[in-house]
PyMOL commands that place a pseudoatom at each C-alpha (Angstrom):
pseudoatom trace, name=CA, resn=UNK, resi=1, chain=A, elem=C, hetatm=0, pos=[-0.458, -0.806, 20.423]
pseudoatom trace, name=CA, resn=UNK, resi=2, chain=A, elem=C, hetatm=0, pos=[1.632, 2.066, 18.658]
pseudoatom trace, name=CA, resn=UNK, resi=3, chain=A, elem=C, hetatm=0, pos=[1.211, 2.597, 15.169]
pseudoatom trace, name=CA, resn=UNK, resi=4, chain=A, elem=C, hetatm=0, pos=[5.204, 2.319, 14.613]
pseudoatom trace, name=CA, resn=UNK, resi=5, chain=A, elem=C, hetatm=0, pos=[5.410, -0.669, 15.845]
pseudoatom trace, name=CA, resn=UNK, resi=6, chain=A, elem=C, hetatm=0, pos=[4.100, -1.863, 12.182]
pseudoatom trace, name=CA, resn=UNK, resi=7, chain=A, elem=C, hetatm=0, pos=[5.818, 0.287, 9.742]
pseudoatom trace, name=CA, resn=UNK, resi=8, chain=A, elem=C, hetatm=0, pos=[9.076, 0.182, 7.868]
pseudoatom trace, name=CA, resn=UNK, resi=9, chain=A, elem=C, hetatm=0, pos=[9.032, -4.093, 7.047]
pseudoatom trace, name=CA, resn=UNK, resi=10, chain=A, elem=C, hetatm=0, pos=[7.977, -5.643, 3.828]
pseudoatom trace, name=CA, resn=UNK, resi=11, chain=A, elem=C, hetatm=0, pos=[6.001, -9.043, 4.233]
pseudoatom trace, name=CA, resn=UNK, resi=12, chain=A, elem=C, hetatm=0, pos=[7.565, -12.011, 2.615]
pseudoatom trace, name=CA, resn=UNK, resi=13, chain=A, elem=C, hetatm=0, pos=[6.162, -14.136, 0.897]
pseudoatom trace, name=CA, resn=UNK, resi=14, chain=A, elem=C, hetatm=0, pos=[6.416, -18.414, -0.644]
pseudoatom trace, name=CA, resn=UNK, resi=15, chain=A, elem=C, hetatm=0, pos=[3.935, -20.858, -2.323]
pseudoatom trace, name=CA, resn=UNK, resi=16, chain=A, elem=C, hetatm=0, pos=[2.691, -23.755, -1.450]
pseudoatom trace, name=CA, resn=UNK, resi=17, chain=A, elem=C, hetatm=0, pos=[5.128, -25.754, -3.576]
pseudoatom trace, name=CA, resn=UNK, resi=18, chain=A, elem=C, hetatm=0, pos=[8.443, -24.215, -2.164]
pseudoatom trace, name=CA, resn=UNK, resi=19, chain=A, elem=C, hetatm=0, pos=[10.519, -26.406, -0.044]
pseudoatom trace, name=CA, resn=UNK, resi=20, chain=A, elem=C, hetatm=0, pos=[10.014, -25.730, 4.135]
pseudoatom trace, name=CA, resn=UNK, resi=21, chain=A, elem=C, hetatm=0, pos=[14.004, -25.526, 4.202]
pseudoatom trace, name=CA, resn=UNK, resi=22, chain=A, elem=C, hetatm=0, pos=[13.872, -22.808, 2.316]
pseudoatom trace, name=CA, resn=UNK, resi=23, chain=A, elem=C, hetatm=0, pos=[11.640, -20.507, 4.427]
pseudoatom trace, name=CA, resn=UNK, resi=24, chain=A, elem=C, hetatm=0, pos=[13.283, -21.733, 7.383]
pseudoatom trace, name=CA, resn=UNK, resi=25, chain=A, elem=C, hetatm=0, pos=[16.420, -20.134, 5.498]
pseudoatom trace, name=CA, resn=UNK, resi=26, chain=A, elem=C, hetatm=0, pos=[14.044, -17.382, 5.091]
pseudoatom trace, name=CA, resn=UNK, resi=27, chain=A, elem=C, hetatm=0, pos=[12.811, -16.423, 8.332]
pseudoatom trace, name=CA, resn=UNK, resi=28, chain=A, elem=C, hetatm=0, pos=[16.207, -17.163, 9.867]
pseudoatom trace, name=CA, resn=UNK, resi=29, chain=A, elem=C, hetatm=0, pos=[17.578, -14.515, 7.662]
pseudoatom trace, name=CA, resn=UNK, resi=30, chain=A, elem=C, hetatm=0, pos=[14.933, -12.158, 7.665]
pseudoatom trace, name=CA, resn=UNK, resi=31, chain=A, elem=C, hetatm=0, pos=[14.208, -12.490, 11.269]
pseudoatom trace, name=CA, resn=UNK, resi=32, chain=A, elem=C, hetatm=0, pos=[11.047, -13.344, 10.770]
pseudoatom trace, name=CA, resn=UNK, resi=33, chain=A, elem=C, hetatm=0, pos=[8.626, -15.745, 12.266]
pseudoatom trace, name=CA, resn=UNK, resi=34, chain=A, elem=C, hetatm=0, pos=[5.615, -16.212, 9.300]
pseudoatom trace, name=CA, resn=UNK, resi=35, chain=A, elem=C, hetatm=0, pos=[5.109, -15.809, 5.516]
pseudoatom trace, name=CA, resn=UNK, resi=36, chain=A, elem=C, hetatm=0, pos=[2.310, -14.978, 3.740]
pseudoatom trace, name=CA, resn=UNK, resi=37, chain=A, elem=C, hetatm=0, pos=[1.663, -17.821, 1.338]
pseudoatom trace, name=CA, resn=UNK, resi=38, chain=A, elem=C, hetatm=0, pos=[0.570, -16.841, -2.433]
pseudoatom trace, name=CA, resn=UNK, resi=39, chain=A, elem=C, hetatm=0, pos=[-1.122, -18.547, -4.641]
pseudoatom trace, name=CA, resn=UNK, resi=40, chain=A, elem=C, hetatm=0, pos=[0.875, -19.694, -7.485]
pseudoatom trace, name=CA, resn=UNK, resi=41, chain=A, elem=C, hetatm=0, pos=[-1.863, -19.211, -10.394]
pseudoatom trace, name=CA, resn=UNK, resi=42, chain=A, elem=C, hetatm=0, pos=[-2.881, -15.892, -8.733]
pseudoatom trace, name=CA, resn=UNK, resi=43, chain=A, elem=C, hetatm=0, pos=[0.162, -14.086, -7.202]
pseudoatom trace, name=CA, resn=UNK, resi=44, chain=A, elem=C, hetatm=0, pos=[-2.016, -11.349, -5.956]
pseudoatom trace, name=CA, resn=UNK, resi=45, chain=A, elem=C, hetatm=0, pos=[-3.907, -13.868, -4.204]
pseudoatom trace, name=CA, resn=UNK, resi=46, chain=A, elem=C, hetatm=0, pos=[-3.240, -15.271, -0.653]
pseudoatom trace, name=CA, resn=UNK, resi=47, chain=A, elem=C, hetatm=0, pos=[-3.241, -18.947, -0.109]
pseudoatom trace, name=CA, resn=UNK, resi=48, chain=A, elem=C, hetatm=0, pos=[-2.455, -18.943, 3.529]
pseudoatom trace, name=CA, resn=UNK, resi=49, chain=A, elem=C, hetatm=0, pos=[-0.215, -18.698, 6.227]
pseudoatom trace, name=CA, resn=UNK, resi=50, chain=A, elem=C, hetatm=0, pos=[2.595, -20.245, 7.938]
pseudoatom trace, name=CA, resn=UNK, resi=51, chain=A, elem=C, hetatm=0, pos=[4.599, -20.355, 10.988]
pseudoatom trace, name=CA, resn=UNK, resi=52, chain=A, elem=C, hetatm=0, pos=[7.976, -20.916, 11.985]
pseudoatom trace, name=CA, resn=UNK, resi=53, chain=A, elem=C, hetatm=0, pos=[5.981, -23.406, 14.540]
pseudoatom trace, name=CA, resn=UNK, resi=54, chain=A, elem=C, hetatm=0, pos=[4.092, -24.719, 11.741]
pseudoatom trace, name=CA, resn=UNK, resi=55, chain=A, elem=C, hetatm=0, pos=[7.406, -25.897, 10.325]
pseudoatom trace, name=CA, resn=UNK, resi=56, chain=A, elem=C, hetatm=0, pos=[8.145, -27.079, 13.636]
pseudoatom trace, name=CA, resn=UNK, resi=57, chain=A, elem=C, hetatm=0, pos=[5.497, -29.014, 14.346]
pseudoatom trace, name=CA, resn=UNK, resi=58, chain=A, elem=C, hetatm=0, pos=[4.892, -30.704, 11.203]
pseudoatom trace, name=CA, resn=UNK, resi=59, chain=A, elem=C, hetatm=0, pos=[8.654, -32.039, 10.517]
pseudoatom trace, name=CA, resn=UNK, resi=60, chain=A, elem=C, hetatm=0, pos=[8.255, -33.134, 14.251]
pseudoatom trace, name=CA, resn=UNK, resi=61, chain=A, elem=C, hetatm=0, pos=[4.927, -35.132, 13.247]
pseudoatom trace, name=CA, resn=UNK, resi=62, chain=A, elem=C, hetatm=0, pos=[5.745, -36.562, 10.301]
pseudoatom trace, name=CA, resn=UNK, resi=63, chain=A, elem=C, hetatm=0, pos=[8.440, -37.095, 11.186]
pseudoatom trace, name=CA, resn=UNK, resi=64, chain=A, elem=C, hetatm=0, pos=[10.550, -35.824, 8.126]
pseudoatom trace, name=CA, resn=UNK, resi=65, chain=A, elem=C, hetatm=0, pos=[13.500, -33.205, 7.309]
pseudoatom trace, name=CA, resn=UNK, resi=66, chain=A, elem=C, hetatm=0, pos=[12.063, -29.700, 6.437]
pseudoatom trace, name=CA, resn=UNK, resi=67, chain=A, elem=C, hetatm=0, pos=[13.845, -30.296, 2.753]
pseudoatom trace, name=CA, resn=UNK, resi=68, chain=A, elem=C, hetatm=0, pos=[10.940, -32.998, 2.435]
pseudoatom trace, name=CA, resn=UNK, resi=69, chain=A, elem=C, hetatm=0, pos=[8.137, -31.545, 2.892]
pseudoatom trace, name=CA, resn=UNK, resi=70, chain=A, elem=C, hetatm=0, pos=[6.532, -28.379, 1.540]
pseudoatom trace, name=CA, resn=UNK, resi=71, chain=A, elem=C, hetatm=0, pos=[4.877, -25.046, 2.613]
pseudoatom trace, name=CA, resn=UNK, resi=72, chain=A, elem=C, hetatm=0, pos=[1.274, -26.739, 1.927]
pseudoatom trace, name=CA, resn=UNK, resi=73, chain=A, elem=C, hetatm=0, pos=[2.167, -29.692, 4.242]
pseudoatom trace, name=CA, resn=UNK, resi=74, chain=A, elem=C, hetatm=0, pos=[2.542, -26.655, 6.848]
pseudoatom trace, name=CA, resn=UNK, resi=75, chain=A, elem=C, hetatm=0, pos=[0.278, -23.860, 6.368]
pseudoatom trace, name=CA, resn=UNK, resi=76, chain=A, elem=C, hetatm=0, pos=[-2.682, -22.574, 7.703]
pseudoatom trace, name=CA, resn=UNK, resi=77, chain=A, elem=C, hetatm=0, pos=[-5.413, -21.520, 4.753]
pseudoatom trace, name=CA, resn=UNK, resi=78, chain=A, elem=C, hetatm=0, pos=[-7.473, -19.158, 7.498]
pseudoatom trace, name=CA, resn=UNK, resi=79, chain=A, elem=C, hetatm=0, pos=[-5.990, -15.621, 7.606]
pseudoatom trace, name=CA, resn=UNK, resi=80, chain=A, elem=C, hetatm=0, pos=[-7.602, -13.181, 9.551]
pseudoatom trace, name=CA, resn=UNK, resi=81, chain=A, elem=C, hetatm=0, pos=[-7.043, -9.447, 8.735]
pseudoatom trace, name=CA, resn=UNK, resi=82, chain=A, elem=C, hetatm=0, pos=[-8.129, -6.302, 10.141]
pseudoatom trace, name=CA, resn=UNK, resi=83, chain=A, elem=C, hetatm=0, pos=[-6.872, -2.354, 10.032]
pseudoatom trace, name=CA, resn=UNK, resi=84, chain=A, elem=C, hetatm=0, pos=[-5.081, -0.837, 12.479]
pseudoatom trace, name=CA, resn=UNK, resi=85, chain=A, elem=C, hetatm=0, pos=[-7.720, 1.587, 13.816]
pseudoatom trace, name=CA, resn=UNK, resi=86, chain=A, elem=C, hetatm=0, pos=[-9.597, -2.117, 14.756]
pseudoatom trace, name=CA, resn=UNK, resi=87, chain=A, elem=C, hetatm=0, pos=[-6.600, -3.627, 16.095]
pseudoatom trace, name=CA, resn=UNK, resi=88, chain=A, elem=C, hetatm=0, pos=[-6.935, -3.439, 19.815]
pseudoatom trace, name=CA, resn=UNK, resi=89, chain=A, elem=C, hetatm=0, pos=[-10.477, -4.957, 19.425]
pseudoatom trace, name=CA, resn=UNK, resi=90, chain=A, elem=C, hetatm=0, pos=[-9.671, -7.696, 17.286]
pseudoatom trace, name=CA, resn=UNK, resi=91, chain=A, elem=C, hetatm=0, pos=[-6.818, -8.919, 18.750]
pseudoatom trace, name=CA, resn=UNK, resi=92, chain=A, elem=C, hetatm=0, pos=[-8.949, -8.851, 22.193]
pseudoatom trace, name=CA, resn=UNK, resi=93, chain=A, elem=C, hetatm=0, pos=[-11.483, -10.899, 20.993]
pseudoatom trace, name=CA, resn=UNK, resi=94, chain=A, elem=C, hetatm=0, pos=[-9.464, -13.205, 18.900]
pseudoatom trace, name=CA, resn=UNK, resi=95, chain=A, elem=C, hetatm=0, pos=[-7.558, -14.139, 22.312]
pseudoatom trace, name=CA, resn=UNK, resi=96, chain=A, elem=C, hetatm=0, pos=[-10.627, -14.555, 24.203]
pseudoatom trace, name=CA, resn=UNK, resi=97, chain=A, elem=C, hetatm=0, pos=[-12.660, -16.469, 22.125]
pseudoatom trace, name=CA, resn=UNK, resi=98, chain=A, elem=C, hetatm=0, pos=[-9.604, -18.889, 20.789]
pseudoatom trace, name=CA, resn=UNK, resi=99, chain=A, elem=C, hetatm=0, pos=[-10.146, -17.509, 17.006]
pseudoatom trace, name=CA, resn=UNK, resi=100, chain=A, elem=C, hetatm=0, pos=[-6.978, -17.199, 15.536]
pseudoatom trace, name=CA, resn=UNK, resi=101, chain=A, elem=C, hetatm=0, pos=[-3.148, -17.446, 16.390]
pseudoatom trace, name=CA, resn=UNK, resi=102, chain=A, elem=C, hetatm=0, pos=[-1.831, -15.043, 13.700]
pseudoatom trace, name=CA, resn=UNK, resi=103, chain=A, elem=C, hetatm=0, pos=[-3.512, -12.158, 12.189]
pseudoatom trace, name=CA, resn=UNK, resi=104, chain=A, elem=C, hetatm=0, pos=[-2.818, -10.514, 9.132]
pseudoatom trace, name=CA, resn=UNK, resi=105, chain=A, elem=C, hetatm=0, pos=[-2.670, -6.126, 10.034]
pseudoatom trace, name=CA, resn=UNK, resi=106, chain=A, elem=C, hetatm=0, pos=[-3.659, -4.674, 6.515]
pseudoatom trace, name=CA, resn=UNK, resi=107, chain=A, elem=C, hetatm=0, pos=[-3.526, -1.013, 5.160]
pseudoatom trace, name=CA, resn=UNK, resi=108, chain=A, elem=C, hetatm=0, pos=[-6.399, 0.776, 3.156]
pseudoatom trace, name=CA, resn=UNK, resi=109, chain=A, elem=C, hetatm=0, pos=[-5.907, -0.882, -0.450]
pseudoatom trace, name=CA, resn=UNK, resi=110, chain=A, elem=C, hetatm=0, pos=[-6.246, -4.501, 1.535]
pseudoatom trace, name=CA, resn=UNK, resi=111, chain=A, elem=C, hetatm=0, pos=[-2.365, -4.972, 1.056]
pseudoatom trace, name=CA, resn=UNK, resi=112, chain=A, elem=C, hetatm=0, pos=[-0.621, -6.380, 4.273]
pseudoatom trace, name=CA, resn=UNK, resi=113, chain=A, elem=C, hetatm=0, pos=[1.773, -4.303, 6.347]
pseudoatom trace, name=CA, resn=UNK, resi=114, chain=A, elem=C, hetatm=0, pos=[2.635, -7.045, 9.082]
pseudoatom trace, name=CA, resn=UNK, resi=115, chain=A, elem=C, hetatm=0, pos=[1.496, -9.844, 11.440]
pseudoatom trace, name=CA, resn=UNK, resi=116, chain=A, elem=C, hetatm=0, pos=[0.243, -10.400, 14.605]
pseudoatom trace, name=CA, resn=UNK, resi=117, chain=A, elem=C, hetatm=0, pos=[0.836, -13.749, 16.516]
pseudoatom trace, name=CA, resn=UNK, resi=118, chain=A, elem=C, hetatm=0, pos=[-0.455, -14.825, 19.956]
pseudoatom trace, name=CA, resn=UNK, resi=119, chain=A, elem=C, hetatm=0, pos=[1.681, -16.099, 22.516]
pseudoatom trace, name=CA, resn=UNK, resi=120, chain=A, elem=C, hetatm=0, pos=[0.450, -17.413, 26.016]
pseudoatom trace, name=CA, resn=UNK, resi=121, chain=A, elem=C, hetatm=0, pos=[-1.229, -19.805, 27.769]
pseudoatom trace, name=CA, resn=UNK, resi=122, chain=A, elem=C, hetatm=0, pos=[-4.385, -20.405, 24.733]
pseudoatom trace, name=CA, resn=UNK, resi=123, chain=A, elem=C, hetatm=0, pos=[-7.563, -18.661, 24.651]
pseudoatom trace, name=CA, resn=UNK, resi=124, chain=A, elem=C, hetatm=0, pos=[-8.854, -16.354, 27.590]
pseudoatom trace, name=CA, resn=UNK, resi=125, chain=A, elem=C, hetatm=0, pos=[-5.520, -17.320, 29.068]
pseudoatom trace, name=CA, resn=UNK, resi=126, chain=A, elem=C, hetatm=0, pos=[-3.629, -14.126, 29.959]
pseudoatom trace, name=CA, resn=UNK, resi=127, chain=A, elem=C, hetatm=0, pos=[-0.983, -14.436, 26.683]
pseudoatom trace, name=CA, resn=UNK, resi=128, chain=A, elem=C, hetatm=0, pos=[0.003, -11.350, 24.369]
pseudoatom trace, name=CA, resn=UNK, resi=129, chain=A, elem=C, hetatm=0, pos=[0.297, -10.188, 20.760]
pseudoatom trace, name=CA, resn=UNK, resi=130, chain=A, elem=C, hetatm=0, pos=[3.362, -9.491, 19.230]
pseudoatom trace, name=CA, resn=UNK, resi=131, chain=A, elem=C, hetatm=0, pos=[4.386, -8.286, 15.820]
pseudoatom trace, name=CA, resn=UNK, resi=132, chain=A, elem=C, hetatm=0, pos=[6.304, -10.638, 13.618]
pseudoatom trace, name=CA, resn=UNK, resi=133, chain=A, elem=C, hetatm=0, pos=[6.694, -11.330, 9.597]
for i in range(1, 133): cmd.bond("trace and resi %d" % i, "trace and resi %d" % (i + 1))
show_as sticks, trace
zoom trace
């Protein structure tokens, strides 16, 4: 994994309230497939995580528009972080052992840079980490 394949994007971010239209609109626009979710009485504070297949998958199940249901209807409170000096390790055992689907890759002060997400056949499976957000 090359360090530049992390620099040079800015995370963004919504709260649990906003509307999943909106980060659709978002992540379209951005190119983008996850934002980190901040807590709305502590904006330094992360809430979660979600997906542009967490917005998939839970307007499909409900059965709803995106523009009715909201972020926390969609996102994942588990974040896993690590630095990028750990990064081959952690994403090797995350992938084996099932862990987590998206990582969050964080810098020295604990702020994050970017995100990893698994794609592939599940855990042990032979998929791959890529960078996205």
């Amino acid at each position: 994994m090359a360090t530049a394949e992390f620099w040079g994007r800015s995370v963004r971010t919504c709260t649990p309230t906003d509307r999943l239209s909106d980060v659709a609109r978002v992540m379209r626009d951005e190119e983008c497939g996850c934002l980190l979710v901040i807590s709305e009485a502590d904006p330094a504070g992360v809430a979660g995580i979600v997906t542009d297949r967490d917005l998939c998958m839970t307007a499909y199940a409900g059965g709803k528009r995106l523009d009715e249901l909201q972020v926390r209807d969609a996102m994942s409170t588990e974040v896993g972080g690590f630095q990028l000096a750990d990064a081959h390790a952690v994403a090797e055992t995350a992938s084996l052992h099932g862990d987590a689907r998206t990582l969050a890759l964080v810098d020295q002060e604990g702020e994050v840079m970017a995100f990893l997400t698994f794609f592939g056949s599940g855990a042990g499976g032979g998929g791959q980490w890529r960078t996205i957000g």
